[in-house]
C-alpha positions in Angstrom: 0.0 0.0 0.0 2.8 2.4 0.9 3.9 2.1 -3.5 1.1 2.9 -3.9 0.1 5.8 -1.7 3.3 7.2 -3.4 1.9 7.2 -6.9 -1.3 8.5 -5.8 0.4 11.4 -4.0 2.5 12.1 -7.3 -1.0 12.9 -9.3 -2.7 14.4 -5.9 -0.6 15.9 -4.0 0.5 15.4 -0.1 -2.9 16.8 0.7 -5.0 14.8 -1.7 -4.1 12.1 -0.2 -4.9 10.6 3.7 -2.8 7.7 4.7 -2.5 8.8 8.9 -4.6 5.9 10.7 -6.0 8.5 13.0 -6.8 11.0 10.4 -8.5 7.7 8.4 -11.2 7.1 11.4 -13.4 9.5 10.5 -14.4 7.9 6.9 -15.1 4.0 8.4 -18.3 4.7 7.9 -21.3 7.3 6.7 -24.6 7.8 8.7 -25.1 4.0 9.1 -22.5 4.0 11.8 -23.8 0.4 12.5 -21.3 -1.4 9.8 -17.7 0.5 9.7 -14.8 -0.2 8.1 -10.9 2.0 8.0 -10.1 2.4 4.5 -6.5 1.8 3.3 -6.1 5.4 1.8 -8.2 8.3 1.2 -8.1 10.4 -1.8 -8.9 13.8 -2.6 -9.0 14.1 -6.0 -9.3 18.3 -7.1 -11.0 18.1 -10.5 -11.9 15.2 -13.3 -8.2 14.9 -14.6 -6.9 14.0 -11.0 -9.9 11.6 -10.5 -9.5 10.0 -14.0 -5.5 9.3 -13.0 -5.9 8.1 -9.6 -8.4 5.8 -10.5 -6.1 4.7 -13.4 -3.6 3.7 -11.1 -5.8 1.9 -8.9 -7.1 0.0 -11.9 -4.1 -1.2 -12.4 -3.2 -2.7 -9.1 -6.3 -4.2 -8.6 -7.7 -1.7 -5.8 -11.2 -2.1 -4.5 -12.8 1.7 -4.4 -15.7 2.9 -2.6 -16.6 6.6 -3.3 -18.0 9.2 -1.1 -19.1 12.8 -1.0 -20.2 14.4 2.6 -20.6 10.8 4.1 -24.6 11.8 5.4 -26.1 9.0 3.6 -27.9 6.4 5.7 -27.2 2.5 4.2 -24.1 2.0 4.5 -23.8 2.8 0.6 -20.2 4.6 1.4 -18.8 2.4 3.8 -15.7 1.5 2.9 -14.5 -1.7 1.9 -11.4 -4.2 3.8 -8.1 -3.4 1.9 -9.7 -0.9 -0.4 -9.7 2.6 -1.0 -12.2 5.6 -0.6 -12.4 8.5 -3.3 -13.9 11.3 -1.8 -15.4 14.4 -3.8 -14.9 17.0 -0.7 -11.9 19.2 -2.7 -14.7 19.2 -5.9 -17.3 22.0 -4.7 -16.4 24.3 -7.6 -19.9 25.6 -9.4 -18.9 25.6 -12.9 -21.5 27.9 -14.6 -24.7 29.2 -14.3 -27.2 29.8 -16.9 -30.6 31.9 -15.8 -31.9 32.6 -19.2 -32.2 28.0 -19.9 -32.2 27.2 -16.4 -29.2 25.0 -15.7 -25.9 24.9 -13.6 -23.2 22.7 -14.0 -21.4 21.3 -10.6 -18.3 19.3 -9.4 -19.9 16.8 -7.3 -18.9 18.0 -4.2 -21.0 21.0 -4.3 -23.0 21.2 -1.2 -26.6 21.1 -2.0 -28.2 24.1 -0.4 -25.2 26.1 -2.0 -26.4 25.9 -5.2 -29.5 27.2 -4.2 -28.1 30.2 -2.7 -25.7 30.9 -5.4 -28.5 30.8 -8.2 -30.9 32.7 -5.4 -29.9 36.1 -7.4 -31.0 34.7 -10.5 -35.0 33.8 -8.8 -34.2 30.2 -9.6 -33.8 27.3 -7.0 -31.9 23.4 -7.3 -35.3 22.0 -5.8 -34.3 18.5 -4.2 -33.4 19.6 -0.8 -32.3 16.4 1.4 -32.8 16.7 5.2 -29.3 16.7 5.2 -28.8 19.6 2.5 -26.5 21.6 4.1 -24.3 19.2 4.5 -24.6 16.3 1.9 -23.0 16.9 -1.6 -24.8 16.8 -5.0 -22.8 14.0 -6.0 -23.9 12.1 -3.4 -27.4 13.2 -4.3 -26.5 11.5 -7.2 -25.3 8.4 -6.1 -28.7 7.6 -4.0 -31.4 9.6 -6.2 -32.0 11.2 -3.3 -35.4 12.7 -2.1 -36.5 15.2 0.2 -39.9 17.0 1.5 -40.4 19.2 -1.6 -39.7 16.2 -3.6 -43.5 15.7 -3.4 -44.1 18.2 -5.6 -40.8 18.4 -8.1 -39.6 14.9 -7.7 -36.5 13.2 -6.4 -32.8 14.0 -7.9 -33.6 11.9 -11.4 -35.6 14.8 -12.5 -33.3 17.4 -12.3 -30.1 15.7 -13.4 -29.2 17.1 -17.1 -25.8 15.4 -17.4 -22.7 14.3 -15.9 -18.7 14.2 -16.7 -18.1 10.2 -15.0 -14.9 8.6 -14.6 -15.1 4.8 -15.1 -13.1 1.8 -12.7 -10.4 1.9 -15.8 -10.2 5.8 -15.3 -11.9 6.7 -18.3 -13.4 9.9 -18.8 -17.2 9.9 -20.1 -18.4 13.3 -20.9 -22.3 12.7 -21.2 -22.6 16.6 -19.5 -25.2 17.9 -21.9 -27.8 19.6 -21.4 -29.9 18.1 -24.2 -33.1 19.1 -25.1 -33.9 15.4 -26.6 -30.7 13.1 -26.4 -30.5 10.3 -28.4 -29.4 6.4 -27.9 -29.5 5.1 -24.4 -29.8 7.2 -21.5 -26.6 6.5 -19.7 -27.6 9.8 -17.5 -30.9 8.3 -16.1 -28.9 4.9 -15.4 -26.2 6.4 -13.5 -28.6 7.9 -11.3 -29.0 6.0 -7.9 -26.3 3.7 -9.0 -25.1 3.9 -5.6 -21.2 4.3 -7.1 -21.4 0.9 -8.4 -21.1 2.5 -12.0 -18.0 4.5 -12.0 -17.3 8.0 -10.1 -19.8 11.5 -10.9 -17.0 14.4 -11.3 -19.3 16.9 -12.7 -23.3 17.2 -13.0 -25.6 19.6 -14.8 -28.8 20.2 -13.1 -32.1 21.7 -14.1 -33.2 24.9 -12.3 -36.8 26.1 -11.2 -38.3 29.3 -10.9 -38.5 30.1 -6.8 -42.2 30.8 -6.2 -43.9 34.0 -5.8 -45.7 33.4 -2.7 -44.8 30.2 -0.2 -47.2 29.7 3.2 -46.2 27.1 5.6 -49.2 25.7 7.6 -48.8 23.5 10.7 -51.6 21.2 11.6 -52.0 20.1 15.4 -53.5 16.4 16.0 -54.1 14.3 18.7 -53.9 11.7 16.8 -51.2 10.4 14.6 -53.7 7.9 12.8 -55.8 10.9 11.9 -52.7 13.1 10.6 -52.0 10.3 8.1 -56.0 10.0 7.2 -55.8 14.0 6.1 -52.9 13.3 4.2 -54.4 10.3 2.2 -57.3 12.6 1.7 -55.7 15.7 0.8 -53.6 13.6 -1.8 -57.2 11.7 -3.2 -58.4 15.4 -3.6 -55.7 15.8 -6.7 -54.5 18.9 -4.1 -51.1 20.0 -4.5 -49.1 20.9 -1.8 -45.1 21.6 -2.6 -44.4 19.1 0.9 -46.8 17.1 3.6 -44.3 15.9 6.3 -45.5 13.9 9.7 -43.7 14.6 13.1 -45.0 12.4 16.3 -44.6 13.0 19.6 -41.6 11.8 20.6 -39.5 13.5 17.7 -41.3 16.7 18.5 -40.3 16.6 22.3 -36.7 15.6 20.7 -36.6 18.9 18.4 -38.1 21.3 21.2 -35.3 20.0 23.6 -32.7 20.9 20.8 -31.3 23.8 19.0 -34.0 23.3 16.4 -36.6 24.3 19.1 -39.3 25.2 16.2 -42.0 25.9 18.2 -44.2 22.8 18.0 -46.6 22.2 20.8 -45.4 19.3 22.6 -48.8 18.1 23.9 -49.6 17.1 20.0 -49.7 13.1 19.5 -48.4 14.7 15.7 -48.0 17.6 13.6 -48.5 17.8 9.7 -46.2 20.5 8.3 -47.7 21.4 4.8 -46.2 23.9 2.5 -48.2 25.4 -0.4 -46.6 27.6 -3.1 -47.4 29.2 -6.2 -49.6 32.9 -7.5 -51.2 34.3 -4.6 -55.1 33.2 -6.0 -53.7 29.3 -6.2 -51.9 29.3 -2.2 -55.0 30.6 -1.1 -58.1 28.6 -2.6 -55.3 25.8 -1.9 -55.0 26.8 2.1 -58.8 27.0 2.0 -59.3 23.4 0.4 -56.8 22.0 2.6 -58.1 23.8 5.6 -61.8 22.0 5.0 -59.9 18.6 4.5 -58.2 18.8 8.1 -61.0 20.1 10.0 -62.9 17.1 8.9 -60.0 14.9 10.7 -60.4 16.4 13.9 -57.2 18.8 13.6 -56.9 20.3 17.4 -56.1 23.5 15.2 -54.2 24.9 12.5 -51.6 28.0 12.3 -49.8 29.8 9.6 -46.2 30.8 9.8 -46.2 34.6 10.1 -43.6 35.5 8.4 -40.1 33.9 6.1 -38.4 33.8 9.3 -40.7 31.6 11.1 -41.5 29.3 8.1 -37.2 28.8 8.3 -37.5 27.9 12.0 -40.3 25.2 11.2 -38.7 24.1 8.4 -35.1 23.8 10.7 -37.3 21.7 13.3 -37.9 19.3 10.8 -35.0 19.0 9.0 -33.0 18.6 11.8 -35.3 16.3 13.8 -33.0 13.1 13.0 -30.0 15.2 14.4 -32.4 16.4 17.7 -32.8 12.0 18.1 -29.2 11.9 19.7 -31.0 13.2 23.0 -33.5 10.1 23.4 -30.6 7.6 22.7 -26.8 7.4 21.6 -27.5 5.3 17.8 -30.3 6.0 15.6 -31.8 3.3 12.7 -33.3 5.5 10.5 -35.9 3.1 8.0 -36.5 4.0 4.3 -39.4 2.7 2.6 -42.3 4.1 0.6 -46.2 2.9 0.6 -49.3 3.2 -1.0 -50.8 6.8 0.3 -54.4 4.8 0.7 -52.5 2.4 3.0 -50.6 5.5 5.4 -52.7 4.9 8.1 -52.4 1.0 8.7 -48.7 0.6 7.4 -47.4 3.8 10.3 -49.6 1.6 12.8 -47.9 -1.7 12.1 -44.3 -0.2 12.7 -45.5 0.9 15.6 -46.7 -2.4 16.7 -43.3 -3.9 15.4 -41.5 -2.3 17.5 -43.5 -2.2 20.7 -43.5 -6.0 20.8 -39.7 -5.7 20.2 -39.5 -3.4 23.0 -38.0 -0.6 21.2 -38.3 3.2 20.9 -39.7 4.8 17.6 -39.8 7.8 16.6 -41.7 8.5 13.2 -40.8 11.2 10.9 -41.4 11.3 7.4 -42.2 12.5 3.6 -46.5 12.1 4.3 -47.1 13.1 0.9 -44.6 10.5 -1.3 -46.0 7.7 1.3 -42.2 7.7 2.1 -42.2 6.1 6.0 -38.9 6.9 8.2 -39.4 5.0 11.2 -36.4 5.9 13.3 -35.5 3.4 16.2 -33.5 4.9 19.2 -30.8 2.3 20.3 -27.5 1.8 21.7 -25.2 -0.2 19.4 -23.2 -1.5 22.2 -26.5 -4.0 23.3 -25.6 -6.8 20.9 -29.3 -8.0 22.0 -30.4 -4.6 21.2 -28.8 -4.2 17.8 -30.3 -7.4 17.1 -33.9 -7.1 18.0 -33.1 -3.3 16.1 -32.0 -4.9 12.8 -35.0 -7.7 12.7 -37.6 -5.0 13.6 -35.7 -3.1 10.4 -36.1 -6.2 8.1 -39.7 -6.6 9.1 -40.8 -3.3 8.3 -39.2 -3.7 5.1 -40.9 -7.0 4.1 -44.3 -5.1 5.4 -44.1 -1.9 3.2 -43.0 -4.3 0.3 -46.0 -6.9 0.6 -48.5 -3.9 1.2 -47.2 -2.9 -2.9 -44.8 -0.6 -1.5 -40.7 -0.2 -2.4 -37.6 -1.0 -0.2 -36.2 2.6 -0.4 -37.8 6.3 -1.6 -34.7 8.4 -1.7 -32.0 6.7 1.1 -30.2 4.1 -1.3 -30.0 0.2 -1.0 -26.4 0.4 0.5 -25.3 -2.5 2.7 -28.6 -1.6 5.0 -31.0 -3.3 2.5 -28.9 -5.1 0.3 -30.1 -8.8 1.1 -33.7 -7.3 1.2 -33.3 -6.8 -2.5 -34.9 -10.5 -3.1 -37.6 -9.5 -0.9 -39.1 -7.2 -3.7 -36.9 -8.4 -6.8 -37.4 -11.7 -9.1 -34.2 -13.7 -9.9 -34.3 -12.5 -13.4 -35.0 -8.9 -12.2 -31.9 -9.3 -10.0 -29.9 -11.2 -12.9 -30.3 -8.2 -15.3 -29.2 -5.7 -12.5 -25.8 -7.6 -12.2 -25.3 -8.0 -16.0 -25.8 -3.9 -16.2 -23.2 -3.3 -13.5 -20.9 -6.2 -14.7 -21.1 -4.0 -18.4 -19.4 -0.9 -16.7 -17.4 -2.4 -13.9 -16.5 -5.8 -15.1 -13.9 -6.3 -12.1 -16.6 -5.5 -10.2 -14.2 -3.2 -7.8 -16.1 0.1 -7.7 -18.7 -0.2 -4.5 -18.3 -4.0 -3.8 -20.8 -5.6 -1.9 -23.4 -2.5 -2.1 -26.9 -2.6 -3.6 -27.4 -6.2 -5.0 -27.6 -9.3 -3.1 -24.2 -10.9 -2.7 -25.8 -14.3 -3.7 -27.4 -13.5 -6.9 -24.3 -11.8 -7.9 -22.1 -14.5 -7.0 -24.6 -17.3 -9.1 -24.5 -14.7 -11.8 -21.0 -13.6 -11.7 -19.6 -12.8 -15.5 -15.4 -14.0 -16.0 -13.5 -10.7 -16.2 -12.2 -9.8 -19.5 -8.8 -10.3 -18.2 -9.7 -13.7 -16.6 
């Protein structure tokens, strides 16, 4: 390893590349801190041309590479890998251009996501995925999970804004599919990429769409008693073809987290739940909208209804609940934070039943989560050094899983497959389904070195494995 620290440090520089033990703990694991692992070396690359040689060299001496941008995601999908190497995209936050007039900006991959926003704020446009994590996680990373968010209700997850990417392959190839195209042709390497999980090869550079930031935003906050009934007024709200930008669910034990944190938001801590609804558009639509929506909750026995005053309190509201899985570390030292999506018309029954699941496991839950994709984020308090406790944690994880799958819902809405639900994939793929998956990832990774062990079951790819070319 030391040869070949040296050659990396010859293309990178002594500070684009990590090879102190202590310096290397921080990067054994991302948000899952449940699975860790010290990677060999770190690499910083600074641009495309020092990511497409580094990875050149590591082609060629066989090097298993895991890559990684701010390290918030939550399945294990940049863990690193024993005797391999991590590539991270930190040194890459350079915004490359910025076009108002046909609503694009092209990104290194490091980019922090609110950044963007703020840098194209001038301009009346907004990047509109927005991550609970966004001021920390990267848009590469965004990239790597298709991740979602709240207002991804209303605008979609990252797939729907990505225009292009510059992508260095495991060989250290350099595929410039950056665009944008107004109708590109042959296959759309762009939309594969996309939620890859950096099983593909490494995003340097991505071109995003823009949106117009809205005239007129009003953040409500519904009060319930009931957590049951929160969910029925979403259901209903959605049935009523309504619109809202986001419909997020807080119960009461992440509320009492967030008021005892720095992102006190003001939420009553008597509710059993709050709905946090966001509506945007002309003033004529946010307010027969409001009105509509208003009706729809009263009929679900909201305990009452308020309206942010002003842009400062809709931030603080908005803070409480996007820093709610950050406010968990006062209940208990480890968080499992579940991803899974449902039917809407099933919100009510499927939040019960993780409820239930962990009750007769005898664990804490806090629920938070996207109301409005159906997009459940049942977060179980735990301390990881209970083996008994990590394990009653991890089959109350698979269980919800198999529950949200068999009710026609999906393993993950915007976290990733990672390591978390990688064996789960047979849960809601067919053999063949699965088979296909490992024959696209064999076609750009054939040594199958980039992200081993992520995403896809580690049987099926082993029954499916295709030779090498250099076998």
């Amino acid at each position: 390893m030391k040869t070949l620290a040296r050659e990396l440090k010859a293309i990178l520089g002594q500070a684009g590349v990590i090879d102190d033990p202590t310096r290397l703990v921080p990067y054994e694991s991302d948000g899952l801190a449940l699975y860790a692992t010290r990677p060999e070396l770190v690499l910083l690359p600074r641009d495309t041309d020092q990511a497409a040689r580094a990875m050149a060299v590591l082609a060629r001496h066989g090097t298993p590479v895991v890559a990684r941008g701010a390290g918030t995601g939550l399945a294990g999908g940049a863990t690193p890998v024993e005797n391999g190497v991590l590539i991270s995209t930190a040194r890459m936050r350079d915004i490359l251009e910025v076009d108002p007039e046909d609503r694009f900006a092209r990104v290194q991959a490091g980019v922090v996501n609110t950044q963007l926003s703020e840098v194209c704020r001038g301009h009346g446009l907004m990047y509109a995925p927005d991550p609970s994590s966004q001021m920390a996680c990267t848009i590469g990373g965004n990239v790597a999970n298709n991740s979602g968010g709240p207002h991804c209700f209303k605008y979609g997850a990252t797939s729907r804004h990505v225009l292009g990417l510059v992508l260095v392959t495991h060989a250290g190839e350099v595929i410039d599919l950056s665009g944008p195209w107004v109708d590109p042709q042959g296959l759309d390497l762009v939309g594969l990429f996309v939620g890859s999980e950096g099983t593909f090869g490494l995003a340097t550079e991505v071109t995003v769409k823009l949106v117009p930031r809205p005239p007129v935003v009003e953040v409500l906050l519904a009060i319930f008693t009931e957590l049951e009934a929160a969910c029925d007024a979403v259901s209903e709200i959605i049935a009523a073809r309504l619109q809202p930008s986001a419909l997020e669910i807080l119960d009461r034990l992440t509320i009492e987290a967030v008021e005892q944190s720095v992102f006190a938001a003001g939420y009553p801590k008597e509710a059993e739940a709050v709905l946090l609804i966001e509506l945007e558009g002309v003033e004529t639509e946010v307010s027969g909208s409001q009105q509509e929506i208003s009706a729809i909750l009263n009929k679900h026995g909201v305990l009452s209804t308020r309206s942010a005053r002003d842009a400062s309190e809709r931030r603080d509201l908005w803070a409480g609940r996007k820093g709610a899985f950050g406010a968990m570390g006062r209940i208990a030292p480890d968080l499992y934070v579940a991803d899974a999506v449902v039917p809407r018309t099933k919100l009510r029954a499927l939040v019960r039943r993780t409820v239930e699941i962990c009750r007769e496991r005898n664990l804490k839950l806090a629920n938070v989560f996207h109301a409005g994709d159906g997009n459940l984020h049942p977060n179980i308090c735990y301390d990881r050094r209970d083996p008994d406790e990590v394990r009653r944690v991890l089959e109350a994880g698979r269980l919800i899983l198999e529950t949200c799958v068999e009710a026609g819902g999906s393993l993950t809405g915007e976290h990733g497959v990672g390591l978390e639900k990688r064996e789960e994939m047979e849960i809601a793929f067919a053999p063949e389904d699965l088979e296909t998956m490992c024959r696209v990832r064999d076609a750009w990774d054939p040594d199958r070195r980039m992200n081993p062990g992520k995403l896809l079951p580690m049987r099926a790819c082993m029954e499916l494995r295709t030779p090498s070319p250099r076998a």
